[in-house]
C-alpha positions in Angstrom: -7.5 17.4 -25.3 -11.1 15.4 -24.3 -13.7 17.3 -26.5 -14.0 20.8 -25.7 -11.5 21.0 -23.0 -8.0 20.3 -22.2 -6.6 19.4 -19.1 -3.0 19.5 -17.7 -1.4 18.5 -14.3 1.9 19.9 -12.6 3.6 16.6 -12.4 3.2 13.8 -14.6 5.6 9.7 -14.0 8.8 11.4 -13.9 9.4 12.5 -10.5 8.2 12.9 -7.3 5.4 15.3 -7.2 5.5 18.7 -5.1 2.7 18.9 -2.5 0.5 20.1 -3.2 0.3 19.5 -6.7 -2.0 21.5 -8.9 -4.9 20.8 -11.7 -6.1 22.8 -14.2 -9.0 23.0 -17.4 -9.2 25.1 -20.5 -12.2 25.4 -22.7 -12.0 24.8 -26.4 -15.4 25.6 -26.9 -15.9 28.0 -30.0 -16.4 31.5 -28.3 -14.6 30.4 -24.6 -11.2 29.2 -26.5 -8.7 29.4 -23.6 -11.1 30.8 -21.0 -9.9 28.8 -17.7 -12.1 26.2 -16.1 -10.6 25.5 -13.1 -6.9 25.9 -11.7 -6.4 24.2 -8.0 -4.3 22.4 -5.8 -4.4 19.3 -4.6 -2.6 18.5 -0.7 -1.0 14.8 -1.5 -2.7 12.4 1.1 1.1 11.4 1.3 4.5 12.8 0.8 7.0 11.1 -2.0 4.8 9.6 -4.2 4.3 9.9 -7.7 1.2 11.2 -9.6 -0.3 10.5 -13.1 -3.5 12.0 -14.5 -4.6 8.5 -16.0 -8.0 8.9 -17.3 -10.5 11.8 -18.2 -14.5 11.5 -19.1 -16.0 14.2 -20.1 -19.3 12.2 -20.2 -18.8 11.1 -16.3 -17.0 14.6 -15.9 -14.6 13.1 -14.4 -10.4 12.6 -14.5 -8.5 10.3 -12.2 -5.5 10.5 -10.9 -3.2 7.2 -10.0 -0.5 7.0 -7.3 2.4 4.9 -8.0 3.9 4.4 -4.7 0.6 3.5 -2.9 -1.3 1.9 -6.5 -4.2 4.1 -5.5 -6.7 6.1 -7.7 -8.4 9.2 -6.9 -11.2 11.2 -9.0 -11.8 14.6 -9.5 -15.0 17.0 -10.7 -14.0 17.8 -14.2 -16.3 20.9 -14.3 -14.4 22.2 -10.9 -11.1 20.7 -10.2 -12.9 19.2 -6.7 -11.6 16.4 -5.1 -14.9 13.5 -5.3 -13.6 10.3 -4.2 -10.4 8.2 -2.9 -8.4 6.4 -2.5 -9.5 3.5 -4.6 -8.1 0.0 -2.7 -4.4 -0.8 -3.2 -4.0 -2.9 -6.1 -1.4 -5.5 -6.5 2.3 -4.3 -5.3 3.3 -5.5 -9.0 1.2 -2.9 -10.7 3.8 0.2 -9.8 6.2 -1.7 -12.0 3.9 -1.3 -15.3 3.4 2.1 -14.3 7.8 3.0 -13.7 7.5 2.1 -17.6 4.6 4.1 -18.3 3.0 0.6 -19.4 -0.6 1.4 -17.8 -3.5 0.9 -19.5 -6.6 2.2 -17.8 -9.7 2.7 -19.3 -13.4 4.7 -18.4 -16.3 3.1 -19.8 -19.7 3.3 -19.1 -19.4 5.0 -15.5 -16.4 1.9 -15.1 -12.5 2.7 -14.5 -11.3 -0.4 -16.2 -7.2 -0.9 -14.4 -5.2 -4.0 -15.2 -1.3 -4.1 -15.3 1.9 -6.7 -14.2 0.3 -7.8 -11.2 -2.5 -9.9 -13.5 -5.8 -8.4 -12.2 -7.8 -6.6 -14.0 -9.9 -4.3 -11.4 -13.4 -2.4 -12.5 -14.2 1.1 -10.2 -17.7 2.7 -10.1 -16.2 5.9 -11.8 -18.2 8.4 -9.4 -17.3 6.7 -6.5 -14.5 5.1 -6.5 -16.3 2.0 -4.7 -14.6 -1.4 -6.3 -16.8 -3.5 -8.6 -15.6 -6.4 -9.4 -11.8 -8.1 -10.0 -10.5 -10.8 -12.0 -7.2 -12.3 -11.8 -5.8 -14.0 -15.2 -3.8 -16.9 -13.8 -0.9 -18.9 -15.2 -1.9 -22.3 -14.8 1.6 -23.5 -15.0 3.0 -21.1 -12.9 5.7 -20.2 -15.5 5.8 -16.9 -14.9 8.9 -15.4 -13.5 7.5 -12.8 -10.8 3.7 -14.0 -10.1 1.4 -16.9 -11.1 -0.6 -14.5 -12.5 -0.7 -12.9 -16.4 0.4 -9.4 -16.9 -2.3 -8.4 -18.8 -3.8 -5.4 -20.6 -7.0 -4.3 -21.3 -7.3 -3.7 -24.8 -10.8 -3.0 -25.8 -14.5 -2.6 -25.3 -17.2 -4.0 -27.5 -21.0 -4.9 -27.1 -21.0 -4.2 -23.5 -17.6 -6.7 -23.2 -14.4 -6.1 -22.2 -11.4 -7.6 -24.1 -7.8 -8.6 -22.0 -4.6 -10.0 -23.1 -0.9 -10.9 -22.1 1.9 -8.2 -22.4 5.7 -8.7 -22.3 8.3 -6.5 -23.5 11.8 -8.4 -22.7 10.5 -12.4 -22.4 13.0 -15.2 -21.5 13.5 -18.5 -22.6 11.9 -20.6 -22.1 8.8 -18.5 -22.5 5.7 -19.1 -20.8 3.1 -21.4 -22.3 -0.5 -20.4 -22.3 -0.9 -16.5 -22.9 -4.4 -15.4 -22.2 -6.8 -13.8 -24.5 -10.0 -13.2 -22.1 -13.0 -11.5 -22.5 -15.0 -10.2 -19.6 -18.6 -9.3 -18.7 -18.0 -5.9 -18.5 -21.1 -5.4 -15.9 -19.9 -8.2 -13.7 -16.3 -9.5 -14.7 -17.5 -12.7 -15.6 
């Protein structure tokens, strides 16, 4: 549920989605409870890959939709279902690992999609067009890391126009990596 509407997608992380996969909106407002806002189908711009509804704006009347296989996002008209931009540029090949464990965190904010997962860049989207902004890759200076020499970070929060990262793990070996980032970002520029 965002707000006065709730949105719902055929497939969702778990398996391959059919093609073409389908979209739909209800309204919540009082009076229109249930009245449908749109129901369409989408034709996959690839077979076998897997599709998650990551993100919804109802002030950019937006939602987003991520492909695993291909680490591509692709936006959508919230008021109609339509199809507005995408794909997005692949991000890093690591990224589809933090989604297999349903450990992406993507964010809207301010007109920005906000992605950052395993491959240790975090990547900022125009959110109506899809066009790439800015990246910043969190880099382990030591190079301790056991798949990149890069952090596998997660964007955790927004405040005062700034954008605030850190270091996830959820099964770390010993030794463990020295150094794990805390990082705040111009979220405007990425500096």
């Amino acid at each position: 549920r965002y707000g006065e509407i709730v949105v719902g997608a055929e497939n969702q992380r778990s398996a391959v989605a059919d093609n073409p996969t389908s979209f739909w909106a209800f309204s919540l407002e009082p009076g229109d409870e249930g009245d449908l806002i749109f129901n369409v189908e989408w034709d996959l711009p690839r077979e076998n890959v897997t599709t998650h509804l990551t993100q919804i704006s109802v002030e950019d009347d937006i939602f987003v939709v991520y492909l695993r296989e291909t680490r591509e996002f692709y936006g959508f008209s919230l008021s109609t279902g339509a199809e507005l931009w995408g794909p997005t540029p692949r991000q890093s090949y690591l990224d589809s690992y933090g989604f297999a464990s349903m450990n992406d965190w993507d964010f809207i904010y301010k007109g920005k999609l906000i992605s950052g997962n395993v491959g240790g860049i975090v990547y900022c989207y125009d959110v109506q067009t899809g066009d790439l902004k800015w990246t910043y890759e969190v880099s382990d200076p030591y190079s301790e890391m056991l798949w990149s020499n890069n952090w596998w970070v997660k964007p955790l929060f927004f405040s005062d126009g700034k954008l605030y990262i850190s270091h996830t793990e959820h099964s770390p070996v010993d030794p463990r990596p020295r150094g794990a980032p805390f990082v705040c970002l111009d979220a405007e520029t990425g500096d």
